[in-house]
C-alpha positions in Angstrom: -92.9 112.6 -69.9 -94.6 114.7 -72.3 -97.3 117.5 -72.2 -99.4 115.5 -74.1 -99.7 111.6 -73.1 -102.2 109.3 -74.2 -105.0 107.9 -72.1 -103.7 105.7 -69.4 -100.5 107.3 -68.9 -100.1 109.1 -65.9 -100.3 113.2 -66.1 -98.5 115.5 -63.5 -101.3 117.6 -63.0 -104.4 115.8 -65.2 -106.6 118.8 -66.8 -110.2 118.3 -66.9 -111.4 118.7 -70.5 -113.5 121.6 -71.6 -117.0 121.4 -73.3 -117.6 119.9 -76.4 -116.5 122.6 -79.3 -118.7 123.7 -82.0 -118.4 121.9 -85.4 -117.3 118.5 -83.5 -119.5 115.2 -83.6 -120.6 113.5 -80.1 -118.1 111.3 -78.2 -116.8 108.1 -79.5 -117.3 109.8 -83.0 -113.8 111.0 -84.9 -113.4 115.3 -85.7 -114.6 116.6 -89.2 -112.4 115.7 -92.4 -109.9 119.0 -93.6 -110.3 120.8 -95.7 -109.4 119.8 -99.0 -106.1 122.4 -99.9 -106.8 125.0 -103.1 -104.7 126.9 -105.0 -101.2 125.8 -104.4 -101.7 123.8 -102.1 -103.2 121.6 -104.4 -100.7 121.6 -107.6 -97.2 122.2 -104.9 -96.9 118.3 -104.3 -97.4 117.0 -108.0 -95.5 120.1 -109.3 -92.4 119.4 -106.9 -92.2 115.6 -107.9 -92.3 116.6 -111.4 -89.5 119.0 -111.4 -87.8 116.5 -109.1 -88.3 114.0 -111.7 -87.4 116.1 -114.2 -83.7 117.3 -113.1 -83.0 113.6 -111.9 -83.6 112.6 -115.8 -81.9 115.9 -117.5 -79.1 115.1 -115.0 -79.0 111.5 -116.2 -79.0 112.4 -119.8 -75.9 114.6 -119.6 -74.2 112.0 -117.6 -74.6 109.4 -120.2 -74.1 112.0 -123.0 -70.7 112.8 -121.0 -70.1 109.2 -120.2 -70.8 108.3 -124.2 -68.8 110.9 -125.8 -65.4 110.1 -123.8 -65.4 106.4 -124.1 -67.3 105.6 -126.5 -70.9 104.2 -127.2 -69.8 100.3 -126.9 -67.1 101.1 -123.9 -70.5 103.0 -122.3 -72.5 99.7 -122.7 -70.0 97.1 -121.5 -69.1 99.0 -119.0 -72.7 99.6 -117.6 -73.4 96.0 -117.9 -70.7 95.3 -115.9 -71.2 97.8 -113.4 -75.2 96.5 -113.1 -73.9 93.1 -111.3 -73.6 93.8 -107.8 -76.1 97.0 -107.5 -79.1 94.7 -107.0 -77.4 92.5 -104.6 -76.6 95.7 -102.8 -79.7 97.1 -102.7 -81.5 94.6 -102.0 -79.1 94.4 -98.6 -80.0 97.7 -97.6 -83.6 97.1 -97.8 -83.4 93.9 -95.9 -81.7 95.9 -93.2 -85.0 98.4 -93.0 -87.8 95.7 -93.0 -89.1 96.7 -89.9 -90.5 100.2 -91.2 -89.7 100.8 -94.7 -88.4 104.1 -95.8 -90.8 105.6 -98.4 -89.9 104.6 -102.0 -89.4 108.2 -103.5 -86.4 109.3 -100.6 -84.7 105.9 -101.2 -85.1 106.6 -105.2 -83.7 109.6 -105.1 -81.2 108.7 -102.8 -79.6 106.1 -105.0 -79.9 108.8 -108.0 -78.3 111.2 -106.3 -75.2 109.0 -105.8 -75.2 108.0 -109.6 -75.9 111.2 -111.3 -75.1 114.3 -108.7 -72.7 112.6 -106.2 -70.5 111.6 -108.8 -71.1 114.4 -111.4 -69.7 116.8 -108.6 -66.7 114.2 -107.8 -65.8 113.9 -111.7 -65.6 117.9 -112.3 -63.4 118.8 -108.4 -61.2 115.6 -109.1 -60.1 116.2 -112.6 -59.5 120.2 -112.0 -57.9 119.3 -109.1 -55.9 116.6 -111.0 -54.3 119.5 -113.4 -53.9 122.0 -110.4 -51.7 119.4 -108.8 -49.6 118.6 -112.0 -49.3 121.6 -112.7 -47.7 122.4 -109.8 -45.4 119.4 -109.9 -47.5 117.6 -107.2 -48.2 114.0 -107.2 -51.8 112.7 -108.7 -51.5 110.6 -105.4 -52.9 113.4 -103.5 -55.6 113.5 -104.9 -56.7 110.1 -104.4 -56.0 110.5 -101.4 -56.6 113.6 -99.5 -58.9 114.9 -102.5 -61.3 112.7 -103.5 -62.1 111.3 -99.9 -63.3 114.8 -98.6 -65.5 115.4 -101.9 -66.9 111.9 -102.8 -68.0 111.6 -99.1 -69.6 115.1 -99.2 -71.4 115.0 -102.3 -72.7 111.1 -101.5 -73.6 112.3 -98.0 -76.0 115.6 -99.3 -79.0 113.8 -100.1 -79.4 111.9 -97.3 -78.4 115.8 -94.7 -81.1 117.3 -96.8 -83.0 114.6 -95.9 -82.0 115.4 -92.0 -82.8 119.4 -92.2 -85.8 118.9 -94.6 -88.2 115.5 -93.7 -86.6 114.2 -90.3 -89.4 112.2 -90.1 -88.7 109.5 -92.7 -85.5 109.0 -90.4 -86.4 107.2 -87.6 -82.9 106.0 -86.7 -79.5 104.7 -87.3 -80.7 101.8 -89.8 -82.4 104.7 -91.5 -79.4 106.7 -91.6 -77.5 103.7 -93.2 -79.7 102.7 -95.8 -80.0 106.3 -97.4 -76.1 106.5 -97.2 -75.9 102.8 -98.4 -78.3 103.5 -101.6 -76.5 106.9 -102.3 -73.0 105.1 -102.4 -74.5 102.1 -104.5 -75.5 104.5 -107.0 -72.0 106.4 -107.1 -70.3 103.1 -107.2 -71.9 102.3 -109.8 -71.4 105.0 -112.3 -67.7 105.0 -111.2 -67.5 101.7 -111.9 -68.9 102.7 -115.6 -65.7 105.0 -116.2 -63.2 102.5 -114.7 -64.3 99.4 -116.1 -65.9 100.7 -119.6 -63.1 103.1 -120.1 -60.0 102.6 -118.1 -59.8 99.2 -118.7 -62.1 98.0 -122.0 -61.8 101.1 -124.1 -58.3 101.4 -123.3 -57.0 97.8 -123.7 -59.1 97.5 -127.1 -57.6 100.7 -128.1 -53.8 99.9 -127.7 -54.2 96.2 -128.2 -57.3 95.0 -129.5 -60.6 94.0 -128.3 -59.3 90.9 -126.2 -56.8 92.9 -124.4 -59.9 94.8 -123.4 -61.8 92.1 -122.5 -58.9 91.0 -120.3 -58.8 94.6 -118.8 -62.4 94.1 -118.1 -62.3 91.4 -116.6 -59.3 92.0 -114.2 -60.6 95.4 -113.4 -64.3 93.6 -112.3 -62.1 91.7 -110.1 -61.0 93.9 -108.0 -63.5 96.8 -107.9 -66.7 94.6 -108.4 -65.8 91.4 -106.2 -63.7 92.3 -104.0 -64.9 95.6 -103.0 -67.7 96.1 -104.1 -68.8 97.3 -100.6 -66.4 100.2 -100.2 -68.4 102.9 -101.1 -71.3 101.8 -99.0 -69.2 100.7 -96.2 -67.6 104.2 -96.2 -70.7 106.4 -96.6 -72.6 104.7 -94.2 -70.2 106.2 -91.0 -72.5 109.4 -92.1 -75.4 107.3 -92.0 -74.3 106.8 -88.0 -74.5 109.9 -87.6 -77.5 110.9 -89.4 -79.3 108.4 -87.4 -78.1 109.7 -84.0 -78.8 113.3 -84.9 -81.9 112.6 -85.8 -83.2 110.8 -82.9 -81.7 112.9 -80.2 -83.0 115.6 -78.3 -79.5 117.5 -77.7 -78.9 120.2 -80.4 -75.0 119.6 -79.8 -75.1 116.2 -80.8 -77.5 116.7 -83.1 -75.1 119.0 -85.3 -72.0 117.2 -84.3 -73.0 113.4 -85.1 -73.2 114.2 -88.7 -70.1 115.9 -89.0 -68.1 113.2 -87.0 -70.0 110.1 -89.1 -68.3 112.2 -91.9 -65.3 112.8 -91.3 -64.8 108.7 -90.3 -66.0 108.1 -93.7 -63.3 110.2 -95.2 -60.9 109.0 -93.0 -62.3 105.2 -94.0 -62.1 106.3 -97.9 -58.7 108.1 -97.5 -57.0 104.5 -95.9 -58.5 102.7 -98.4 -56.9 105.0 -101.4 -53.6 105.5 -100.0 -52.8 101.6 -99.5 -52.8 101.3 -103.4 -51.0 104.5 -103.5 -48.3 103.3 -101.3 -48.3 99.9 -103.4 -48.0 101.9 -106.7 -45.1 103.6 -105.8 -43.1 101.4 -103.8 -43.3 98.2 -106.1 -44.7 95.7 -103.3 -48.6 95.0 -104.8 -48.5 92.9 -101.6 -49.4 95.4 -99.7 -52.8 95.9 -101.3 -53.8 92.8 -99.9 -52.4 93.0 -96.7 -54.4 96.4 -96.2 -57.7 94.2 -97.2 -57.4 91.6 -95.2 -55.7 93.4 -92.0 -57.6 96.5 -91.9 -60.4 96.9 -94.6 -62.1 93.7 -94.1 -61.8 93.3 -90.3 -64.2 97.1 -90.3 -66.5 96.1 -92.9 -67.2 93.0 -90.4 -67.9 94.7 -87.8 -69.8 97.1 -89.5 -72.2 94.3 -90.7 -72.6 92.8 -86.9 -73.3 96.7 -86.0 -76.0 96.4 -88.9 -77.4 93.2 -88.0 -78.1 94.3 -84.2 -79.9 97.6 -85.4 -81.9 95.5 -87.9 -84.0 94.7 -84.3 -83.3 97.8 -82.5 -87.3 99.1 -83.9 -88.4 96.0 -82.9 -87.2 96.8 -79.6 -88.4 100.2 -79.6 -91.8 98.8 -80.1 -91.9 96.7 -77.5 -90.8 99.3 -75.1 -93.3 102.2 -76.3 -96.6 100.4 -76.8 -97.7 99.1 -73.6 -98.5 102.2 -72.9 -101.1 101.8 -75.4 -102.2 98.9 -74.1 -103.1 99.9 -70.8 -105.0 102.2 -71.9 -107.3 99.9 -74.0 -105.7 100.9 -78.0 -103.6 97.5 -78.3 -103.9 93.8 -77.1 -101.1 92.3 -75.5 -101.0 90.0 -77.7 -100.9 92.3 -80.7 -97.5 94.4 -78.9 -96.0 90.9 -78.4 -96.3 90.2 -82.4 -94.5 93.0 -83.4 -91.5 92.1 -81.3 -89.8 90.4 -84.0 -90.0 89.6 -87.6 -90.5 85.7 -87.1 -93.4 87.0 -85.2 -94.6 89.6 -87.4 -94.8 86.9 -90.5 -96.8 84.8 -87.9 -99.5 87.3 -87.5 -99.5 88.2 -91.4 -100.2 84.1 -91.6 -102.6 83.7 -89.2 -104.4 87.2 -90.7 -104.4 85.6 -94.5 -105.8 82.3 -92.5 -108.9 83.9 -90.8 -109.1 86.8 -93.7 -107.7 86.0 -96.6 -105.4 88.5 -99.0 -107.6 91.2 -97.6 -106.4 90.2 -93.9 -102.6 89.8 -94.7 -102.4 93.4 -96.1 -104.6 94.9 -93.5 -102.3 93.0 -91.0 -99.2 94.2 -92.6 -100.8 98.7 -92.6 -101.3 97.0 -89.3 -97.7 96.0 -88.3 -96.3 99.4 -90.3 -98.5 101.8 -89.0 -97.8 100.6 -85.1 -93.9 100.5 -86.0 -94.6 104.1 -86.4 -96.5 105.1 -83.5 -93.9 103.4 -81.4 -91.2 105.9 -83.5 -93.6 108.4 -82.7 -94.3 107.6 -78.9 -90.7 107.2 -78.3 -89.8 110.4 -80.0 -92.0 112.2 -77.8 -90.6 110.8 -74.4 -87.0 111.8 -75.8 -88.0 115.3 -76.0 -87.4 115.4 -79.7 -90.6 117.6 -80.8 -89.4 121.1 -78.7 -91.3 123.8 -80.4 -95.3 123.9 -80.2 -95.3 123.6 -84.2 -93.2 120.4 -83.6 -95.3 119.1 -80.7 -98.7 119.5 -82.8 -97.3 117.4 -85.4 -96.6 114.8 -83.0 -100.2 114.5 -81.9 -101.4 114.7 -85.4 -99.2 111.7 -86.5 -100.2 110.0 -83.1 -103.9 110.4 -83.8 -103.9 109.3 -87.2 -101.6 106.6 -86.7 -104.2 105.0 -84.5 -106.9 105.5 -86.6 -105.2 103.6 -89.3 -104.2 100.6 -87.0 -108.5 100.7 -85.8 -109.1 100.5 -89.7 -106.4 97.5 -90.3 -107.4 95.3 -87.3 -111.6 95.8 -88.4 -110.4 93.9 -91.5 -109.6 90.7 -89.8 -110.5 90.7 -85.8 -113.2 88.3 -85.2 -112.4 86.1 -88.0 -111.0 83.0 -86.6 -114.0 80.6 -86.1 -111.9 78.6 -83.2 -111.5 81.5 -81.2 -114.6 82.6 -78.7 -114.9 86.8 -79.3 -113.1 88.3 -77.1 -113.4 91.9 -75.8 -110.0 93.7 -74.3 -110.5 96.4 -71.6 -107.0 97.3 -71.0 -106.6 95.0 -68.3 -108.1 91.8 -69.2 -110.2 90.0 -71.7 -114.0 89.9 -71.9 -114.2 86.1 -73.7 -117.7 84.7 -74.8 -118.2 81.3 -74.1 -120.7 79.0 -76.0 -122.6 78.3 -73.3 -123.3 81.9 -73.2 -121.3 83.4 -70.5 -118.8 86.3 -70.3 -116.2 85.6 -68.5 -112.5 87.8 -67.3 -109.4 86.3 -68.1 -105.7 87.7 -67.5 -103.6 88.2 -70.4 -101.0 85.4 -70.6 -97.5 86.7 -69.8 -96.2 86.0 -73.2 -98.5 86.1 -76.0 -97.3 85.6 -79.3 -99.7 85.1 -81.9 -102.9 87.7 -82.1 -106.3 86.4 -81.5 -109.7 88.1 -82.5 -110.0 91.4 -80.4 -113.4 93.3 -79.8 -111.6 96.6 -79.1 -113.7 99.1 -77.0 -115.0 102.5 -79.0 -112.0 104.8 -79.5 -111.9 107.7 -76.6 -114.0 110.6 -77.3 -111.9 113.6 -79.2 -111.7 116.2 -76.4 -110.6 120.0 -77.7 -106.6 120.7 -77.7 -105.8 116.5 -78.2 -108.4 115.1 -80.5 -108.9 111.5 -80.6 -107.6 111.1 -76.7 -109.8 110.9 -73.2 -108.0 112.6 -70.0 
């Protein structure tokens, strides 16, 4: 168990706290506001977004540019609207996967433009000088489908979501995390690879030799088989780093949490390197066949699984919630009912209806900061008992997040607690309820074993801040 437990967990050796220090307000009262950052500190968020912002769009500009000036301005077009189909559908897979705590919009942005601008920038330039190494050297181009391409498409889609790892470990709380920045970084690479294969290897190049509807038929043959029938490749590959980027980052070990990466990685280069030399093999033996036997007997058999494996993390938070907060319920922070709402997403739409009954829009959006901001703490809680924050810098930051984690969920549940007129008031004292009865009497009652659906909860003032672990009572 940690150094640092909240009320109502059991300590070792429990540490009487010292006297109230200077600058604080009186118990049940919350620590004085920081200090609002000058200088730097001020301008060094809005100034990193904007350069962020502003490489992600130079970048884009030179890729189009590029993209423009070798095939063409209406190869460029047709082949973009062609290659726009299935991103949507795609993305909007991966964020279905990450309902339960949604990554922040700007890592899952930059993500997918990392795969479409840099990912496949860096791809283009090492393939195509290593294209006329090879021939010049009287090797096959194979090889570089192959052995090639694998090992640098998988690097360069993977880099985002490692910096990611090394720089904000926070905003990955998991496997499902891990896979959604590698999904949305291989959608975007797919994509723009699909702009040079079906804009100019198949529609500039057909019109070219034979006319327009030649190219059209290119086109369209070409959609076929990069667009429907595997459109999933890139994202099925990439996300075998994702597996790893999610055990790394929720694992204690510094071994696994350098290896998992690098073994996710290599499987998705080994998973890319399959995939390229079946069409290889086809090309140069005659027998097309074989493409299909390849999809059918090995490729589509993983990418299965792969979505079963997805499906059963989709609850693994879920889960994790449901394990981590009762803690916070014995000691007076949580309802059971409110733990047993966030169990699964039926239930979590439950308790955003019954919030929009008793409160309206307001209560539905408090409910859902509500359901987001205890997904967290349970991330946060269960990091702690893992023995994930190790240095005193790290362990700080954990009782920051802890702290104001609760404060927002005490904000959220004063927007709608106490609203449903055919529910007495009820008070919960970490054990029981306090209910209010009409005639006038207060009366205990024991939680129900399974409670589903929140009811109107009175919670208790939050524990005095005590010096060392505001916002906690020993």
């Amino acid at each position: 168990m940690s150094e640092f437990p909240p009320s109502g967990i059991p300590h070792s050796e429990p540490t009487p706290a010292p006297a109230q220090p200077v600058g604080w307000p009186a118990p049940g009262g919350l620590p004085p506001a920081p200090l609002r950052p000058s200088g730097w500190q001020r301008w060094k968020r809005p100034v990193t977004l904007g350069g962020v912002i502003v490489f992600f769009a130079a970048a884009s500009i030179a890729m189009l540019v590029f993209l423009g000036f070798n095939m063409g301005v209406q190869a460029l077009l047709v082949g973009l609207a062609a290659a726009i189909v299935p991103v949507p559908i795609l993305v909007f897979c991966f964020l279905w996967l990450d309902r339960y705590e949604p990554e922040p919009t700007w890592a899952l942005v930059v993500c997918f433009a990392w795969g479409a601008v840099i990912a496949t920038g860096i791809a283009l330039i090492v393939n195509t000088w290593s294209s006329k190494i090879f021939e010049q050297n009287g090797i096959s181009d194979g090889i570089v489908a192959v052995v090639v391409a694998p090992f640098i498409e998988e690097l360069s889609k993977a880099a985002a979501p490692l910096l990611l790892l090394l720089l904000r470990r926070k905003e990955i709380s998991g496997i499902t995390d891990g896979i959604v920045y590698c999904g949305l970084s291989a959608t975007g690479f797919a994509m723009t690879e699909n702009i040079l294969y079906l804009g100019g290897h198949a529609y500039a190049a057909g019109s070219e030799e034979y006319g327009v509807n030649t190219g059209l038929q290119m086109l369209f043959a070409t959609f076929l088989v990069r667009v429907l029938f595997s459109a999933f490749a890139h994202p099925l590959f990439t996300s075998m780093t994702g597996v790893g980027i999610g055990i790394a980052a929720r694992t204690a070990s510094p071994v696994v949490r350098w290896l998992a990466p690098v073994a996710g990685l290599l499987v998705a280069m080994m998973l890319h390197g399959t995939w390229n030399l079946i069409p290889t093999i086809a090309a140069a033996t005659g027998q097309t066949i074989l493409v299909l036997y390849g999809y059918f007997a090995l490729e589509m058999p993983i990418f299965l699984a792969m979505v079963a494996f997805a499906l059963w993390l989709r609850s693994h938070e879920g889960r994790i919630t449901v394990r981590a907060l009762p803690a916070y319920v014995r000691a007076g922070w949580f309802s059971p009912p409110e733990v047993a709402a966030l169990a699964s997403l039926s239930r979590r739409h439950a308790a955003r209806t019954w919030a929009k009954r008793v409160a309206g829009d307001p209560g539905r959006k408090a409910m859902t900061a509500f359901q987001f901001a205890a997904t967290r703490l349970a991330l946060v809680r269960d990091g702690i008992e893992r023995g994930l924050n190790r240095t005193p810098e790290q362990q700080a930051k954990a009782r920051d997040e802890e702290r104001s984690l609760l404060e927002q969920i005490t904000a959220a549940r004063e927007v709608y607690v106490g609203r449903d007129p055919q529910t007495p008031p009820a008070r919960w004292t970490g054990t029981a309820y306090e209910l209010s009865f009409p005639d006038g009497e207060t009366r205990t009652v024991s939680p129900p074993p399974e409670p589903v659906v929140p009811i109107p909860v009175l919670m208790p003032p939050p524990p005095a801040p005590t010096w060392g672990y505001p916002g906690w009572r020993r």
